[in-house]
N, C-alpha and C positions, 0 to 999 in steps of 0.2 A: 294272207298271213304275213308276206314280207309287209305290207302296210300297217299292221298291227303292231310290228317288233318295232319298226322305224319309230311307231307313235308313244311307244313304249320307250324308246331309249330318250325320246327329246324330253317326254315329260320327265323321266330320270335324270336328263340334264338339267332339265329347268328347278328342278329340287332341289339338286346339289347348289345349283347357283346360288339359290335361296338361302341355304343352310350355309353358305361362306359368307354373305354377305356382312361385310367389315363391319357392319352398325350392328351384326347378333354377336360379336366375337365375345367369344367366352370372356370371364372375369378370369384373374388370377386374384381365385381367394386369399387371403389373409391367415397368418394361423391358427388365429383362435379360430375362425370361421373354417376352416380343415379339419381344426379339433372336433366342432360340432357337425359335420357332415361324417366324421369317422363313429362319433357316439351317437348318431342317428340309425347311421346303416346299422350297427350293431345291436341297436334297439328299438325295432320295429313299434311298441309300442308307444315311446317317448315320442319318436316321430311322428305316429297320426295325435298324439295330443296337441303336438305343436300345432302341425296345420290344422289340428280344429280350432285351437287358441288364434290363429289367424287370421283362419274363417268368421269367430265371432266380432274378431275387431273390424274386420271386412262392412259386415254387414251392420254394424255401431257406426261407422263412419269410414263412406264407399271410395271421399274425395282425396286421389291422388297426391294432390297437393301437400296434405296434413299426413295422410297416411299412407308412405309409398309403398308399403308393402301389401301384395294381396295374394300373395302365391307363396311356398316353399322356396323357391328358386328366387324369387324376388327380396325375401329375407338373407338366403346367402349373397344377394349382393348388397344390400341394406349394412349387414353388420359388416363384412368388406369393406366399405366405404368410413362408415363408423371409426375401423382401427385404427385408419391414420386421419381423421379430418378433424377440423379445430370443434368444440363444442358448441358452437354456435350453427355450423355448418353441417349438423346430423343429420335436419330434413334441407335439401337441395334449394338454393335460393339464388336467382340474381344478385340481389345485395343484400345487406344486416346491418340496417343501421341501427338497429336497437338491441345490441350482439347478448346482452343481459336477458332479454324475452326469448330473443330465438333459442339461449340457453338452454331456459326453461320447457318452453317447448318442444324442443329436441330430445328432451328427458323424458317429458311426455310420452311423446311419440315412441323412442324405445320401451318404455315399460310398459305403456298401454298392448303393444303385443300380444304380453307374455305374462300380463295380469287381468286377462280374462276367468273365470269360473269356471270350470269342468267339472264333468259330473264324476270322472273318473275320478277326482281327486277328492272327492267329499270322504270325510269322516277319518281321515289320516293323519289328526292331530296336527296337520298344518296351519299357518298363520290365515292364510287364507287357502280355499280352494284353486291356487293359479301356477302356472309352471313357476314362478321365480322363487317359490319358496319350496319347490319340490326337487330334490336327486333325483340322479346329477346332475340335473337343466341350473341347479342353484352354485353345485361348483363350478361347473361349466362356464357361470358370470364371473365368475372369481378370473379365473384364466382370463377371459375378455379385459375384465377391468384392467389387468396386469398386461395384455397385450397393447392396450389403449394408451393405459399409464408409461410405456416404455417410449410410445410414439410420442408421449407430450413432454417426454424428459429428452428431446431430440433438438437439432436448433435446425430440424425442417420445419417447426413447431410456430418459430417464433420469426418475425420479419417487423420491418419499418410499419406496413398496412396495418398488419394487424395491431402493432400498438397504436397506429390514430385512428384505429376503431376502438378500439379499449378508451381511448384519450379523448374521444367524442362522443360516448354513452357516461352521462354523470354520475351514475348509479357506482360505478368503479372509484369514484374520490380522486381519478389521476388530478386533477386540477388543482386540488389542494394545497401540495408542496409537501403531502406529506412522506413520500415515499423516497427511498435510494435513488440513484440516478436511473435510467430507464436503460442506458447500452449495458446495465449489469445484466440486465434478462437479456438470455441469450435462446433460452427455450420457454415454452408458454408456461410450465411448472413453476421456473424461474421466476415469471412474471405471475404467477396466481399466488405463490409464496413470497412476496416481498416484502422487504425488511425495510422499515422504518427508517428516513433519512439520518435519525439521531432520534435518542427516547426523550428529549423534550415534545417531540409529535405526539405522544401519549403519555404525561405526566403523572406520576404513580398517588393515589387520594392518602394522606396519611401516610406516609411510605416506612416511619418508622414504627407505626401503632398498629400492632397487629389488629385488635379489637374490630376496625372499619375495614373491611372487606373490599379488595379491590377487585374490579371486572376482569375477566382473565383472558376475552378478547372480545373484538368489535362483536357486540349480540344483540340479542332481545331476550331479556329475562321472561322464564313462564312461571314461575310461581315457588311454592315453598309447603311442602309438606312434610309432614311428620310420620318416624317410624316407629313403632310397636315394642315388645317384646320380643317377640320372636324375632326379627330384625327383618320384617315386613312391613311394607308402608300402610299408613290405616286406612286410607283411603282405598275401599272393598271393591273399586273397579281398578286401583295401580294409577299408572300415571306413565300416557305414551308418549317415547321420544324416538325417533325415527321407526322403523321398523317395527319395534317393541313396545309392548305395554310394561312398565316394571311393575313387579310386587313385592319381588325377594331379594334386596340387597345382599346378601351371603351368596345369591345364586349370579348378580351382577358384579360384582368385586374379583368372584371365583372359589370353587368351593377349595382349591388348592392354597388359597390364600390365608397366613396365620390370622388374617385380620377381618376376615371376613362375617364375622361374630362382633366385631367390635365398634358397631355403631347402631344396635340394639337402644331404641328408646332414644335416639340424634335423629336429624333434622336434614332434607332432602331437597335440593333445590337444580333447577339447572336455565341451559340458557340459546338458542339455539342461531346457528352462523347461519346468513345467506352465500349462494356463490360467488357476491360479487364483495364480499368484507376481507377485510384485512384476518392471513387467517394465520398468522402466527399466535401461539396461545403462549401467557405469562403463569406465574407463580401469585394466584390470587391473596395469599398470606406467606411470611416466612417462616423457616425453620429448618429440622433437619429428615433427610430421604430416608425412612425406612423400607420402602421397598419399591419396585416400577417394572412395571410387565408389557406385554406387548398380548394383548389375547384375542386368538384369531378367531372370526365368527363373519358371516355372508352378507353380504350389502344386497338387499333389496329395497323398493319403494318403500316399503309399511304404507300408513294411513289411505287414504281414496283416492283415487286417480278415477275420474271419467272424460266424457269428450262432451263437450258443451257445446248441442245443437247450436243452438240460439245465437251465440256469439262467434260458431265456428272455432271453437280453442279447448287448447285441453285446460282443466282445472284438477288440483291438485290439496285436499288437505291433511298436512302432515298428523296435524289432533285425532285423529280420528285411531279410535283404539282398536288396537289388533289383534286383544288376549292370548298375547305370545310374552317370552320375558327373553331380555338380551342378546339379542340374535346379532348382531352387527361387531365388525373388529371394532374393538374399543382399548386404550390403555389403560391401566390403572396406577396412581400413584399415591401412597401413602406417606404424609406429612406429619411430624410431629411437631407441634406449635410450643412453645413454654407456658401458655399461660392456659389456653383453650385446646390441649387436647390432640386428640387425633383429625388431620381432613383428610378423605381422600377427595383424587382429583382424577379425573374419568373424560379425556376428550373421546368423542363419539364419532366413529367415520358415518360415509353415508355410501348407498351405490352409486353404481360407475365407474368412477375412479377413487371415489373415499379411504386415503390410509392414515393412519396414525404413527405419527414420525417423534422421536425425542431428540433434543439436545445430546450431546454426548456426554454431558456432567453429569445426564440427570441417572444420576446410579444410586445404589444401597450406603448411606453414609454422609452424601454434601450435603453440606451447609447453605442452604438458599435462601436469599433476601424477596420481598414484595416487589415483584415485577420483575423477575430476573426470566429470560426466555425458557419455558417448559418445553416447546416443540412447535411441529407444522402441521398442517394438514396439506397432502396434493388437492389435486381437483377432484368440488366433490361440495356440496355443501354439508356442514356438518352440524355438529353439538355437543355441550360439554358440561359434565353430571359433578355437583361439589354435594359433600356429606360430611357431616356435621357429629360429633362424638353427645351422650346423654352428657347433662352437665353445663352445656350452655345453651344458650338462645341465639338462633339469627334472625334477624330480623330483615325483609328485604324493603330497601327505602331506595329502589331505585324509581326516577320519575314514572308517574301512571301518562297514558297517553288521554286525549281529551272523554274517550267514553267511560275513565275511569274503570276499564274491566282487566284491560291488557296495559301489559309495560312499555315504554319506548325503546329505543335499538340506544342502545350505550354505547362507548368507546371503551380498548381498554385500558384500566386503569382509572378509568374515573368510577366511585365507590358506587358499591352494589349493596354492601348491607353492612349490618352492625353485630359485633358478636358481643354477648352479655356472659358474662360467668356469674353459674347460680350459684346461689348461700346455699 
């Protein structure tokens, strides 16, 4: 019997050892990441969708490397890590020398998660059947992004390294000469927001002619459609820009808004940012502000996100329609032009960290010239929605790329299109 207990305390000892040892020590989670362990326990259901949502990304792609997450507990350290780490650095790497890919795929990898299919969630009038578009797991990202966002407005954020990684991926334009001095970034915000060394860097097209439409920031125009009647686009599937498929401009502009009726039978175009573009947005026409909002709405993926056996990577298309309408924070601004009418002007965040930020001018009443700065976006890639009043024509004559089906990525300020006032 004494031999029994003795064999019993040592294996007890050699457990506790086990259970100390320095390489298991707990995380100290993060807050968003406490937020979501307090509205887990509290929601037993929320909680086995997650870990089933984990589960099926598990079993979609097993390999570590790409998908660190394979357990409950390995997500609470996942997103932990996430709240303070640079965007390149979300999946774990020795190096990044191509800090714009690992971006991307870091984005991946987070939303792949948590945009799996469940069957619990079919028929909930969701965008898709997946947690990101479902409460509270969908404000829940809100707070994240806002936790995340506070870390990259920090100058733990920003260091010498990381700008001659930014300064040796081309994709960023540092090389150009076009940007501010670089010791102005002091936090990585700083450095994903920066300001033009001087506006000869993007020279305004026609600066005094409202008619020629200037670009309103570094983009790639998608196209150009026309709205109805009813101040519906005609086009009977809509037209998806992040998240969203639009159909109802009066439902995009806001139903609170006096002007939300007043582009009935106008003309609908937009144009969409990458991560790594200059993401200051301008005043695509001049005139004067009759109104500017700030309207809050949830950042998820939108479009398809899968994991691509073959190449080992995730793949991502934004096009890909979501038959939802305006789901994402988006601003709205309303312009009055002299000669053509009503624009408004609609920058589009993204998830993440996607916000929409204005100038401090940009209020009910200023007087604004072609090219004069409208706002920022943080980190996030985005897009941004221009509308057109009945009564003229735009026309978009920005260059086609060689296939002739899709646009090229503009600068801004160099012209996007031509507005015609009809007899």
């Amino acid at each position: 019997m004494k031999y029994h207990r003795n064999l019993s305390l040592v294996l007890f000892m050699v457990i506790g050892l086990i259970s100390c040892d320095p390489s298991k020590e707990k995380i100290e989670y993060g807050e968003a990441t406490q937020e979501l362990i307090s509205l887990l326990e509290s929601d037993q259901n929320l909680k086995s969708m997650l870990e089933s949502s984990i589960q099926r990304a598990r079993e979609i792609n097993s390999n570590k490397d790409t998908n660190p997450v394979q357990t409950l507990e390995e997500y609470y350290d996942f997103i932990t890590w996430a709240e303070t780490t640079m965007p390149w650095a979300i999946v774990k790497k020795e190096e990044y020398p191509e800090i714009f890919d690992n971006i991307f795929q870091g984005f991946c990898t987070f939303y792949f998660l948590i945009d799996q299919p469940l069957p619990e969630l079919e028929n909930k009038g969701l965008v898709n059947n997946s947690l990101q578009y479902y409460e509270p797991f969908a404000n829940w990202l809100i707070s994240f992004n806002k936790s995340w966002g506070s870390y990259l407005d920090t100058e733990d954020s920003w260091n010498e390294e990381y700008y001659q990684m930014a300064l040796n991926d081309s994709t960023f334009g540092l090389q150009n000469g076009w940007y501010e001095d670089p010791s102005n970034w002091k936090t990585f915000n700083q450095f994903f927001a920066r300001h033009l060394k001087s506006p000869d860097m993007r020279p305004i097209s026609s600066p005094d002619d409202n008619s020629v439409v200037a670009s309103f920031a570094d983009s790639q125009p998608m196209g150009v459609w026309s709205i109805d009647e009813n101040s519906n686009l005609e086009d009977p599937d809509g037209v998806p820009v992040k998240s969203a498929t639009i159909n109802s401009i009066s439902k995009l502009i806001g139903e609170d808004s006096e002007y939300k009726d007043a582009f009935a039978n106008g003309t609908f175009t937009h144009s969409f940012l990458n991560v790594n573009d200059y993401h200051r947005y301008h005043f695509p026409v001049g005139g004067k502000i009759k109104e500017a909002r700030i309207i809050q709405g949830i950042n998820p993926t939108g479009g398809q996100l899968w994991w691509d056996k073959e190449n080992k990577r995730y793949a991502f298309n934004p096009a890909a329609k979501t038959g939802w309408q305006a789901i994402e924070t988006r601003g709205c601004v309303i312009v009055e032009t002299e000669e053509y009418g009503l624009v408004a002007l609609l920058p589009i965040g993204m998830g993440v960290v996607g916000s929409v930020n204005f100038e401090e001018n940009v209020t009910e009443g200023t007087e604004v010239d072609k090219g004069d700065k409208l706002g920022h976006f943080a980190f996030g890639g985005s897009d941004f929605i221009m509308i057109f009043q009945d009564g003229v024509t735009f026309t978009l004559d920005a260059p086609m790329q060689e296939d002739g089906e899709s646009y090229q990525h503009i600068l801004m300020g160099e012209r996007l299109g031509l507005l015609l006032k009809e007899e």
